[in-house]
C-alpha positions in Angstrom: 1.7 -2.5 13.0 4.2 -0.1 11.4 7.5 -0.9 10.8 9.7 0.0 13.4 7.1 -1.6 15.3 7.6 -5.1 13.8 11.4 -4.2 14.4 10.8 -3.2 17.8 9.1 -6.1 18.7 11.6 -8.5 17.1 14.3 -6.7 19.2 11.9 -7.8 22.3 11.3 -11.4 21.4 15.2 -12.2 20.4 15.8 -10.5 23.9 13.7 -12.9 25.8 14.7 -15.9 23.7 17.0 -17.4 25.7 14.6 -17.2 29.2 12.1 -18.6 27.5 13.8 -21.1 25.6 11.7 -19.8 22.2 12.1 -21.8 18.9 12.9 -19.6 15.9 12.1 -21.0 12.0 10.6 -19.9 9.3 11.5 -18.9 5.2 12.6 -17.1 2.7 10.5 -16.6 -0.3 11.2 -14.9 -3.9 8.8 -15.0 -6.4 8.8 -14.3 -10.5 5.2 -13.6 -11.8 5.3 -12.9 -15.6 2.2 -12.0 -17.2 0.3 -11.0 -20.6 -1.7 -7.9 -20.4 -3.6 -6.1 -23.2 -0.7 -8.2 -25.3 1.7 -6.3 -23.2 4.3 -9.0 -21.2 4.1 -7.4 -17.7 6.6 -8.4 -15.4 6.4 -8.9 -11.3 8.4 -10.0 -8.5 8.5 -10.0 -4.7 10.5 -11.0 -1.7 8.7 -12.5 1.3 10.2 -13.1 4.6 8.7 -15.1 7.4 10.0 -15.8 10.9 8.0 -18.1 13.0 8.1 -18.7 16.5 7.4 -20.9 19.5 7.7 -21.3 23.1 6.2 -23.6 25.4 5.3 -21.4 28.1 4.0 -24.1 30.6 2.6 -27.5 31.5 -1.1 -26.4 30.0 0.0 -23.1 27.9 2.2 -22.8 24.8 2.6 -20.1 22.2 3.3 -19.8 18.5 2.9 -17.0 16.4 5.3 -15.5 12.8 5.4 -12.4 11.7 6.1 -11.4 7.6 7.6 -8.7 5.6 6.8 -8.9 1.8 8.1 -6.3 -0.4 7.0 -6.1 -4.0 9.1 -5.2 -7.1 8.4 -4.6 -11.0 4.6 -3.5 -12.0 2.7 -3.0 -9.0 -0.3 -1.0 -9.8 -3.2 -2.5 -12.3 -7.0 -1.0 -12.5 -9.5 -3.8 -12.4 -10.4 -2.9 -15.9 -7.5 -4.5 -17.3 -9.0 -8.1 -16.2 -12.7 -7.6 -17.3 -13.9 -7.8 -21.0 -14.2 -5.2 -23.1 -18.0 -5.3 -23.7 -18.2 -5.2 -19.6 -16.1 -2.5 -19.6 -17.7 -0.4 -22.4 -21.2 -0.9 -21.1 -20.8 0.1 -17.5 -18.7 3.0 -18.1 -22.2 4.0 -20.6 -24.4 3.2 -17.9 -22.0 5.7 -15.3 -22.0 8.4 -17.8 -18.1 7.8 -17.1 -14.5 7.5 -18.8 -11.6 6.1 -17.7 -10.5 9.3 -16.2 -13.1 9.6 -14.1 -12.7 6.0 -12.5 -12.6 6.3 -8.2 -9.5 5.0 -6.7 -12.0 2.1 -5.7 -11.0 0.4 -9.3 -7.3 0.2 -8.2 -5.1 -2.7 -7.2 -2.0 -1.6 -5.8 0.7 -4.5 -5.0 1.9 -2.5 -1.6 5.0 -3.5 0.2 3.4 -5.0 3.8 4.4 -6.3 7.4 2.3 -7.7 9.8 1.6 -10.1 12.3 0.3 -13.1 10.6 -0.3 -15.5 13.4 -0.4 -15.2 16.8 -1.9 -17.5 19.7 -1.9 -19.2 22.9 -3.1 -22.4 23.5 -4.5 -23.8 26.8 -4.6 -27.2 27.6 -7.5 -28.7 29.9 -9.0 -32.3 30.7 -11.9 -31.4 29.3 -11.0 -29.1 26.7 -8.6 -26.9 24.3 -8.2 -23.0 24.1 -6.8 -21.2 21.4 -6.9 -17.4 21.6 -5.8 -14.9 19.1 -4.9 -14.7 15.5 -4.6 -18.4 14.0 -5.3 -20.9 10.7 -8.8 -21.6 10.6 -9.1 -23.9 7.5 -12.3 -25.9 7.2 -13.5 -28.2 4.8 -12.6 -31.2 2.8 -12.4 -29.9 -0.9 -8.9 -29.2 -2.8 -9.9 -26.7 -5.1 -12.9 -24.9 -3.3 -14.2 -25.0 0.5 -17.5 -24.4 0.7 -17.8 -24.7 4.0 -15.1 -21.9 4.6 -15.6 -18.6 5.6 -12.4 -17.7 7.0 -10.3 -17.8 4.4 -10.1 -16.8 0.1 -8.8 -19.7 -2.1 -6.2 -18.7 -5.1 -7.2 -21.1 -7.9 -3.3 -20.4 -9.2 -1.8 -21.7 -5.9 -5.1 -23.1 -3.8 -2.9 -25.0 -1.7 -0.3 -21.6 -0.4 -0.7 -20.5 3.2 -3.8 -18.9 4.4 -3.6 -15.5 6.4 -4.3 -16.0 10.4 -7.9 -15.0 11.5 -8.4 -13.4 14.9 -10.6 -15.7 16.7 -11.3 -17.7 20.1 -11.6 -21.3 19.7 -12.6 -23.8 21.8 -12.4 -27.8 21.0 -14.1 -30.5 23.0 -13.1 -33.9 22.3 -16.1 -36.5 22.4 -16.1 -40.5 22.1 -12.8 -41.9 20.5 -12.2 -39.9 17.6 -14.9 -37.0 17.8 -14.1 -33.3 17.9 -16.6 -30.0 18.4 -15.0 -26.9 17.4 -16.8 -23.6 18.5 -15.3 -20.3 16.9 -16.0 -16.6 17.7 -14.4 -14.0 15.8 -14.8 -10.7 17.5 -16.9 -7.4 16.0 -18.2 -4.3 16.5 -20.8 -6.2 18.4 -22.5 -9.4 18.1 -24.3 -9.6 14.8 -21.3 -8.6 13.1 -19.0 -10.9 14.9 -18.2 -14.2 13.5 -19.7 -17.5 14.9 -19.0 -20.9 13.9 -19.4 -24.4 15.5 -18.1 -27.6 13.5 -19.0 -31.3 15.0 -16.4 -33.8 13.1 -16.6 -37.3 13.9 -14.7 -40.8 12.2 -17.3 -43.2 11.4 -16.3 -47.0 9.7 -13.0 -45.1 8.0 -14.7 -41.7 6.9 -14.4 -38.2 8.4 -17.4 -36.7 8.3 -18.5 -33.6 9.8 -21.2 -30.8 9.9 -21.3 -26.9 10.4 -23.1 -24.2 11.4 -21.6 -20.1 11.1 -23.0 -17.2 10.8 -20.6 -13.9 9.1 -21.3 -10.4 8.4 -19.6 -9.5 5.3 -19.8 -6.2 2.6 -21.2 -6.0 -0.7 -20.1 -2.7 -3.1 -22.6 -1.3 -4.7 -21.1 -0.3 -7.8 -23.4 2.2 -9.0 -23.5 4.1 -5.2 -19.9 3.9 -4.9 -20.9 2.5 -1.5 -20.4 -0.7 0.9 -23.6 -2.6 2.1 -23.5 -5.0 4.8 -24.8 -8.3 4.3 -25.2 -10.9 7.4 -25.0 -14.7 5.6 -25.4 -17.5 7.7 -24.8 -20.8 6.2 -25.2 -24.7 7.3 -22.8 -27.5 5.8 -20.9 -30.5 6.1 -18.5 -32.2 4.4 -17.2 -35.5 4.7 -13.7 -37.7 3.3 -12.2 -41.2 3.5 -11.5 -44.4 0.8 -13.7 -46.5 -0.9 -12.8 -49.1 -3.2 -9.4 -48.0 -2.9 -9.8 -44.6 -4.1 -9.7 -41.2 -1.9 -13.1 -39.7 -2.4 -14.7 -36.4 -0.1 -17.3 -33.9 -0.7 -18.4 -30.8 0.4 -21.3 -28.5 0.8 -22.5 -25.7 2.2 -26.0 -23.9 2.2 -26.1 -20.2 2.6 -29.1 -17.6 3.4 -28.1 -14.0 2.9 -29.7 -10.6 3.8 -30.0 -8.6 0.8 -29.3 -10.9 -2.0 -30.8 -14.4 -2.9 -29.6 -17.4 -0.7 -27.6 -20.0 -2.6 -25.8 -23.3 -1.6 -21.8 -24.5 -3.0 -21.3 -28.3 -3.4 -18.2 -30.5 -4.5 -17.1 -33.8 -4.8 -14.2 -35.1 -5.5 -12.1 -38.3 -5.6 -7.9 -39.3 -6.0 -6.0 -42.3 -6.8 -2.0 -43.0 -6.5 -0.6 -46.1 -8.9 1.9 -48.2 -7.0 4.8 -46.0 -9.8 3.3 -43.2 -7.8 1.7 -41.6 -10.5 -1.3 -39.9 -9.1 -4.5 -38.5 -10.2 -7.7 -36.1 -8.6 -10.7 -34.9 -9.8 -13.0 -32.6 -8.3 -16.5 -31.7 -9.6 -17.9 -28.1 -8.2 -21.4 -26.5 -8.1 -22.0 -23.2 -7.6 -25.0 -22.2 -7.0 -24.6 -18.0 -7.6 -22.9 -19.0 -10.8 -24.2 -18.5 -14.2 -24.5 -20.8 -17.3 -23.7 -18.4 -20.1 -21.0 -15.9 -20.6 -23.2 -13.0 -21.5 -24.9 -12.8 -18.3 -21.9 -12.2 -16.4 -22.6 -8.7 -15.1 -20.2 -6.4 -14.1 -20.6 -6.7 -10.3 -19.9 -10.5 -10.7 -16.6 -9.7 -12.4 -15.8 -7.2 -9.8 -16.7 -10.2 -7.2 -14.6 -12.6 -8.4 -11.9 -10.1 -9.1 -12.0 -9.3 -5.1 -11.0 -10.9 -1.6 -14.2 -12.8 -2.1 -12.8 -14.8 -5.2 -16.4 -16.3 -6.2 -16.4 -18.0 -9.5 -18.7 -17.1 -12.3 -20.1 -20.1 -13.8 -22.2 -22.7 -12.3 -20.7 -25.9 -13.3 -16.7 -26.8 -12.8 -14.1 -29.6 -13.2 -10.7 -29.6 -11.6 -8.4 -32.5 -12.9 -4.8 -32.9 -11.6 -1.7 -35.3 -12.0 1.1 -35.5 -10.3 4.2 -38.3 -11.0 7.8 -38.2 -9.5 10.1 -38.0 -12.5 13.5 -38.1 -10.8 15.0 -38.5 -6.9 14.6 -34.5 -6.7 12.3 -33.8 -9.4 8.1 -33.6 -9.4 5.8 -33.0 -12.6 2.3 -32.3 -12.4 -0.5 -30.7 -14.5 -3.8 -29.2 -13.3 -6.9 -28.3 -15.2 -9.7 -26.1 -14.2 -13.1 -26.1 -16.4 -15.9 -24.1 -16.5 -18.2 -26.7 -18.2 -21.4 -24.6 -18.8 -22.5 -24.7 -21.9 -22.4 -20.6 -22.6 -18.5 -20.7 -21.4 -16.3 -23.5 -21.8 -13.6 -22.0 -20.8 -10.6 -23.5 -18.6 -6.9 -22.6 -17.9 -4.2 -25.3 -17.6 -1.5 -25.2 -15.3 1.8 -27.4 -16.0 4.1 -27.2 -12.8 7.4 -28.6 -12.1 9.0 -29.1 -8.0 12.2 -29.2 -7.7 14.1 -29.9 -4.3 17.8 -28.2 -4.2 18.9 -29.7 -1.1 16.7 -30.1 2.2 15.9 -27.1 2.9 15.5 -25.0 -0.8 12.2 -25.7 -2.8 11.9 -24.1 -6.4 8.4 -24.4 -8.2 8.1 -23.6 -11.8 4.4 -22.6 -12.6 2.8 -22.2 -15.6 -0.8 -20.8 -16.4 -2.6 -21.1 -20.2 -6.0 -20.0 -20.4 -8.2 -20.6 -23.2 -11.6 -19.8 -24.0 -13.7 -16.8 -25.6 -12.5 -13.5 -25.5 -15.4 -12.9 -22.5 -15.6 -15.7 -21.0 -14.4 -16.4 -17.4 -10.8 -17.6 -18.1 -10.6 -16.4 -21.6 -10.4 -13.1 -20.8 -6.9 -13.7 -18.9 -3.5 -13.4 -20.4 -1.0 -16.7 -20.1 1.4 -15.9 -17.6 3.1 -18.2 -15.0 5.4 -18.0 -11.6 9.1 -19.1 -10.4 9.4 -19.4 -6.6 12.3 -20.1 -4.7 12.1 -20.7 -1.1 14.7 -21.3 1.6 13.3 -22.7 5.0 15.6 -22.1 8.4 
């Protein structure tokens, strides 16, 4: 949707507001993104707008849907080479006869100013059943850190817990028993083997969630040496489960996954929480991933180009996510969270110190830090420290 056409459309739904008796909400957002790169501070900022809206249209139908305008500011335009080691660098560029100046546009990462329709969606109400058509949240899975089970949506390890990006899907809920739930999604393709297909069966058993899925996803691989996208069907089988035991939050996660072209693997996690009557609070959260690697110099260069994309895979095997979290005044929040990669060839990790701070009701501000450490090529060392301020201003 261009521009004037998310102006144009704006124009139509303020016009209709008052017929329809529409709800209007939704945020400002600004955010401060300091980073070290090549021992270079690099600075970044951007300004993100969302308006949400929602109408109940009848008995059995309502609607909800926002729209969001982000423009970026500062150093926008990076080449993937900046994040990836040199020896990685050096010895595919050898391999591809190449030099920088040869590099395809593929190897960019431009920050572009964007508007779109995040969400979108009406839900039907029946005695039997729930509807949801169009462009929605779809998050699955139990885990803070990782979702195995999740194929709709990338995780951020900087910010795993910020909004996800509406999917375009049908989905279809029917209730069963007291508590249980089946959730079929269908996201639509070019035709049927590349369309999305999920179904989820969740049910509460003696105070635990558990439930179990089934989806099947075409996604791309780029072939790095072709310069060239490959299809790849994956269909995957998991389940994931959460409630308290002994009085501490536990859950866990897992997922299976058989692919086309490349080997099948599976994704597991477990992880557990405990708040102290002070409300100091703790988590931990062990993950294994199974396309991971144990040592730093096996990392190839299409695994740093993988976890450098929308697909956000991690490179090691073996990981530990620990967090606290402690209220330190009336308006005031401290944490601290610590990734790990715990393999034996890595042993790397960044740490992330974050402060909350609430500036009335409706005015957040989050101070975020991020310290790396590690070798020079291993998964986190590689990084430069940076952090993030973010300011944002609900109405």
């Amino acid at each position: 949707m261009g521009r004037w056409g998310v102006v144009c459309l704006c124009l139509v739904i303020v016009g209709t507001a008052r017929a329809q008796e529409l709800e209007f909400s939704g945020y400002f957002e600004n955010q401060f993104f300091p980073q070290e790169l090549d021992g270079e501070l690099v600075l970044q900022e951007y300004d993100r707008l969302r308006l949400d809206m929602a109408v109940d249209v009848g008995e059995n139908v309502d609607f909800a849907g926002d729209i969001v305008y982000r423009v970026f500011h500062g150093k926008t335009e990076y080449s993937a080479f900046d994040f990836l080691p040199n020896r990685v660098v050096e010895e595919y560029l050898a391999g591809m006869r190449m030099s920088f100046k040869d590099l395809p546009p593929m190897f960019a990462i431009r920050m572009a100013d964007e508007h779109f329709l995040d969400n979108a969606y009406a839900t039907f109400y029946f005695s039997c059943f729930d509807l949801r058509i169009g462009r929605q949240q779809l998050p699955w899975g139990a885990g803070y850190t990782w979702n195995p089970t999740d194929l709709f949506n990338d995780k951020n390890l900087l910010d795993p817990t910020y909004e996800k990006v509406g999917v375009n899907a049908f989905k279809l809920e029917v209730p069963f028993g007291k508590q249980g739930m089946v959730t079929g999604v269908f996201g639509v393709g070019e035709d049927w083997e590349s369309s999305v297909k999920a179904i989820r069966v969740k049910e509460h058993i003696r105070g635990f969630d558990f439930s179990a899925t089934l989806a099947e996803k075409e996604g791309e691989r780029m072939d790095y040496l072709s310069f060239s996208t490959i299809p790849m069907q994956r269909r995957l089988v998991g389940g994931d489960f959460s409630g308290s035991l002994l009085g501490l939050g536990v859950w866990g996660e897992g997922a299976f996954n058989w692919m086309e072209r490349e080997d099948n693997f599976g994704q597991y996690l477990l992880g557990t929480d405990y708040t102290f009557e002070n409300g100091f609070y703790l988590t931990g959260e062990y993950y294994r991933n199974g396309l991971g690697e144990t040592d730093e110099e096996r990392y190839s260069f299409a695994d740093w180009m993988r976890m450098l994309s929308a697909d956000g895979e991690n490179l090691g095997r073996d990981y530990l996510s620990i967090g606290q979290s402690y209220p330190i005044g009336e308006l005031w929040n401290w944490s601290n969270f610590l990734i790990l990669n715990i393999n034996s060839g890595d042993r790397s990790g960044v740490f992330f110190p974050w402060f909350d701070y609430s500036f009335g009701d409706n005015t957040e501000v989050s101070l975020v830090g991020y310290l790396p450490f590690g070798g020079n090529e291993s998964e986190f060392g590689s990084f430069g420290s940076g952090g993030f301020a973010r300011v944002r201003v609900y109405f």
